[in-house]
N, CA, C and O of each residue as an XYZ file, in Angstrom:
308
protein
N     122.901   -134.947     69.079
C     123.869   -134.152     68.348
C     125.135   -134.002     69.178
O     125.155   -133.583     70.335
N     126.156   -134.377     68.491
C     127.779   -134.394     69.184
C     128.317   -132.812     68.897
O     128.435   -132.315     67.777
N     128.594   -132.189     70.101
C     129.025   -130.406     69.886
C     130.682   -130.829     69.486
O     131.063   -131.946     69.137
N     131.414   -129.753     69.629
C     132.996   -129.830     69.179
C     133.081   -130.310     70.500
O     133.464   -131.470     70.648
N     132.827   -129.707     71.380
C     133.504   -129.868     72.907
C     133.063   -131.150     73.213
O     133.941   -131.619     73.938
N     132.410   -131.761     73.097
C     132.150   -133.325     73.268
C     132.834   -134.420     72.662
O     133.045   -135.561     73.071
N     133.216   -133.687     71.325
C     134.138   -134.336     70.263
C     135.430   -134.985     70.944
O     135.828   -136.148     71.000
N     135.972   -133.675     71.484
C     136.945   -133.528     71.861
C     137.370   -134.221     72.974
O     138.505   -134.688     73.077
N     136.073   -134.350     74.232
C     136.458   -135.472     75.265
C     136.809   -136.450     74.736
O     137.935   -136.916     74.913
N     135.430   -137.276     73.542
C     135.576   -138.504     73.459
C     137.150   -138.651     72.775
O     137.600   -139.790     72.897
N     137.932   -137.806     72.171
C     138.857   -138.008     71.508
C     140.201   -138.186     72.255
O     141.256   -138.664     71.839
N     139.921   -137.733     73.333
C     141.648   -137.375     74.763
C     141.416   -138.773     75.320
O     140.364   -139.379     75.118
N     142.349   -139.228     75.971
C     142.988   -140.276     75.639
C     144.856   -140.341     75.459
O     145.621   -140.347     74.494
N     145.066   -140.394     77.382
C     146.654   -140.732     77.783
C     146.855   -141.453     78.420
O     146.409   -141.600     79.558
N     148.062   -142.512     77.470
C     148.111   -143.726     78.092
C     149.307   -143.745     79.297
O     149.416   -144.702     80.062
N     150.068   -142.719     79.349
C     150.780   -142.674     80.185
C     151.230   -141.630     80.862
O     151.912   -141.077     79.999
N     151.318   -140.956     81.855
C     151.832   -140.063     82.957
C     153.257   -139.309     81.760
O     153.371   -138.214     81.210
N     153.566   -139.755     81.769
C     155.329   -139.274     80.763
C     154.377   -138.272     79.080
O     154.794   -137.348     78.383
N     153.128   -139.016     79.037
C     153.163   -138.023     77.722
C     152.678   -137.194     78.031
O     152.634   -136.328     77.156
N     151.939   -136.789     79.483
C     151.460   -135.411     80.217
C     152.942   -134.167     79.882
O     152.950   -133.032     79.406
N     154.143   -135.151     80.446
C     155.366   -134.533     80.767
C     155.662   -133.834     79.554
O     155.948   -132.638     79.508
N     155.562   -134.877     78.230
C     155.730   -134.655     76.877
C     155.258   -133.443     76.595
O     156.102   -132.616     76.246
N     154.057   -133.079     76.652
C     152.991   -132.255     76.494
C     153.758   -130.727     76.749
O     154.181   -129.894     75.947
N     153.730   -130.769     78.290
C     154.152   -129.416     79.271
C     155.428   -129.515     78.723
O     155.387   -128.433     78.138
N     156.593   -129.980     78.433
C     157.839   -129.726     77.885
C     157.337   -128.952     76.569
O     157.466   -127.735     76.701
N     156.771   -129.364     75.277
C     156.447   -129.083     74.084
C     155.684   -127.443     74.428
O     156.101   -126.436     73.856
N     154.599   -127.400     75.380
C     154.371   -125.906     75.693
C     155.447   -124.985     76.286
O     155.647   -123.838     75.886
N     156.163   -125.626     77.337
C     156.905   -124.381     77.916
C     158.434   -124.233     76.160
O     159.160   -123.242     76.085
N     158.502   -125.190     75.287
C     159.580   -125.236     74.506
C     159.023   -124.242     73.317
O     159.834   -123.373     72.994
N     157.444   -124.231     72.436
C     157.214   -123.657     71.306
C     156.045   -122.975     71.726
O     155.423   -122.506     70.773
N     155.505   -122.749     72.913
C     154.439   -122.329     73.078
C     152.938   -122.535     72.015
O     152.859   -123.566     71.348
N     152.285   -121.925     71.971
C     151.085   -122.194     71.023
C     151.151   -122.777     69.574
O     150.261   -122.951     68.740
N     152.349   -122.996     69.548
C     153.306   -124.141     68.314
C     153.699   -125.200     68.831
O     154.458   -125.973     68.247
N     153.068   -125.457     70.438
C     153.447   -126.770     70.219
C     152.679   -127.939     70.072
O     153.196   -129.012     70.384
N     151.397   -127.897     69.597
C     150.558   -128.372     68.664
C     151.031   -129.155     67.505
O     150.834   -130.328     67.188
N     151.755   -128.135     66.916
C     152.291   -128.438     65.058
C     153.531   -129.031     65.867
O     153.713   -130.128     65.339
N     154.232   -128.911     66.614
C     155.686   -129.852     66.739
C     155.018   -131.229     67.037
O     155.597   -132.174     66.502
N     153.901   -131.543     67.791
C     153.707   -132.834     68.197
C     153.054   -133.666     67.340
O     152.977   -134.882     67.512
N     152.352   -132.788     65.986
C     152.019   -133.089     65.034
C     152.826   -133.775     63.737
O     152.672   -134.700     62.940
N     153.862   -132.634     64.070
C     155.233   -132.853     63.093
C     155.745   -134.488     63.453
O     156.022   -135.235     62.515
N     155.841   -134.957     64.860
C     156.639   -135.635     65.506
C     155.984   -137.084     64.983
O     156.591   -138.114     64.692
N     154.073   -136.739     64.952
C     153.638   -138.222     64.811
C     153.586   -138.542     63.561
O     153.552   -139.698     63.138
N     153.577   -137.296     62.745
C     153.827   -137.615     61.067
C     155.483   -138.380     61.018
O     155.700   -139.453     60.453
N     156.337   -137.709     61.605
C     157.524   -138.609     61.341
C     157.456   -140.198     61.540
O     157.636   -141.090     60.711
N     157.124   -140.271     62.961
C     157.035   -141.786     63.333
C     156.020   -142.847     62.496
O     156.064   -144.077     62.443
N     155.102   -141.906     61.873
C     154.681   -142.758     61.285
C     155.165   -143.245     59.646
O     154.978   -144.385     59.219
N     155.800   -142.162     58.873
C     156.800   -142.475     58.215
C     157.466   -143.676     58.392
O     157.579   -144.712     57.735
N     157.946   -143.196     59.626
C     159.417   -144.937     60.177
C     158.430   -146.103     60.034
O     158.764   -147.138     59.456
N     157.385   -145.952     60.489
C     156.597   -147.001     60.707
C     156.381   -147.797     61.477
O     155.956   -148.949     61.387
N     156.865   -146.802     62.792
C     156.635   -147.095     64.051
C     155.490   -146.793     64.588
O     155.500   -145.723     65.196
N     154.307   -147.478     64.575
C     152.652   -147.158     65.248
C     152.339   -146.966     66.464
O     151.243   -146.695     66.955
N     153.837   -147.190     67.176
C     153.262   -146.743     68.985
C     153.307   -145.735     69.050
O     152.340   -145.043     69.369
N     155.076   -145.051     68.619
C     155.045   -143.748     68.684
C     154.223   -142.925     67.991
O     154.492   -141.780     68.356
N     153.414   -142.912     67.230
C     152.990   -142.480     65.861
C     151.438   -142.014     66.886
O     150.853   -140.931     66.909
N     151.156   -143.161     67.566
C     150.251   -143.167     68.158
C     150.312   -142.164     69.883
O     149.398   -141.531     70.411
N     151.409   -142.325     70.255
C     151.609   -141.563     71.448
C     151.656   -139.781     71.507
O     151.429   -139.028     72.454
N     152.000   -139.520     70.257
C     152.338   -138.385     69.636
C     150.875   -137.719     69.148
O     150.382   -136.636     69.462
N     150.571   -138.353     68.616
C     148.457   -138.542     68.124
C     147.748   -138.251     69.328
O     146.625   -137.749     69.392
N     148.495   -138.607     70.299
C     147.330   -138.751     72.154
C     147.966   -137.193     72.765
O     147.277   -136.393     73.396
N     149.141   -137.032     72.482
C     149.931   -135.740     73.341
C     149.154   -134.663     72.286
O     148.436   -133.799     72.789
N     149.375   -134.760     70.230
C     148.338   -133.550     69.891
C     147.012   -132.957     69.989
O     146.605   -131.824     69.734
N     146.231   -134.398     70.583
C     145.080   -134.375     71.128
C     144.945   -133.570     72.194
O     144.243   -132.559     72.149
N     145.785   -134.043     73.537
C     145.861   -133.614     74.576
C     145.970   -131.839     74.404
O     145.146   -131.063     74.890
N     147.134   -131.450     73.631
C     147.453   -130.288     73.496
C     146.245   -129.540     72.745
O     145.859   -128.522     73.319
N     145.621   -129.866     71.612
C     144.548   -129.126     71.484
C     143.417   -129.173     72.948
O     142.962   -128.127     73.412
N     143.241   -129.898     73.259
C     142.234   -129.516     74.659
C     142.729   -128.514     75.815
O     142.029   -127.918     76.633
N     144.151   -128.489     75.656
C     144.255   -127.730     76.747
C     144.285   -126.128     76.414
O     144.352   -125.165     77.177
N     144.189   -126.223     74.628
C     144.091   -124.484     74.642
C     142.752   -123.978     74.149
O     142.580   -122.942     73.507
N     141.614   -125.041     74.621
C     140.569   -124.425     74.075
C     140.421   -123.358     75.628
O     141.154   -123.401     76.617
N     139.263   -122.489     75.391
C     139.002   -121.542     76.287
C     137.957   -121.629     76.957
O     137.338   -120.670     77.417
N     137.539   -123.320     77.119
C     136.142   -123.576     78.135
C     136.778   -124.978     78.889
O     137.695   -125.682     78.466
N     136.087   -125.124     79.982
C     136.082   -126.769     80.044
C     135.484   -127.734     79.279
O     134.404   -127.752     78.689
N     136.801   -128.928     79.444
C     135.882   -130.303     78.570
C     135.922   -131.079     79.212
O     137.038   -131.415     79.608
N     134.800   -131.770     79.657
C     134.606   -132.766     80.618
C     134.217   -132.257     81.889
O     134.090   -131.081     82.230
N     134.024   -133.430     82.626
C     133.489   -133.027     83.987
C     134.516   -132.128     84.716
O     135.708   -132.068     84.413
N     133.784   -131.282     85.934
C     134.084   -130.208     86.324
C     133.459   -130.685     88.045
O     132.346   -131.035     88.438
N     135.011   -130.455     88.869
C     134.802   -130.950     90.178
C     134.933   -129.846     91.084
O     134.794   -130.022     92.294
């Protein structure tokens, strides 16, 4: 049986150092809204029909939901 919090590892997934940056800009900019902005951002790109960004934006809302859950996910050093 797969819990949420397991879900959620298998789902994170950053392909690059800069969308960490992405991330922490979008929190210190809308705080606990910045979820729905990065959400907002990959719905646009994918509109254009641009699939990287569409996709990079998809990895940063991911990212951002994990970082406001209130346990650890994943291994613990």
């Amino acid at each position: 049986m797969i819990t949420r919090f397991r879900l959620l590892e298998e789902i994170f997934y950053i392909a690059h150092r800069s969308s960490i940056d992405q991330a922490q800009e979008l929190l210190s900019q809308f705080g606990m809204l910045a979820i729905d902005e990065a959400a907002a951002r990959s719905r646009h790109y994918r509109e254009l029909g641009n699939s990287i960004r569409f996709c990079e934006w998809r990895q940063i809302e991911r990212f951002l939901i994990i970082l406001t859950q209130n346990v650890a996910v994943g291994t613990i050093h």
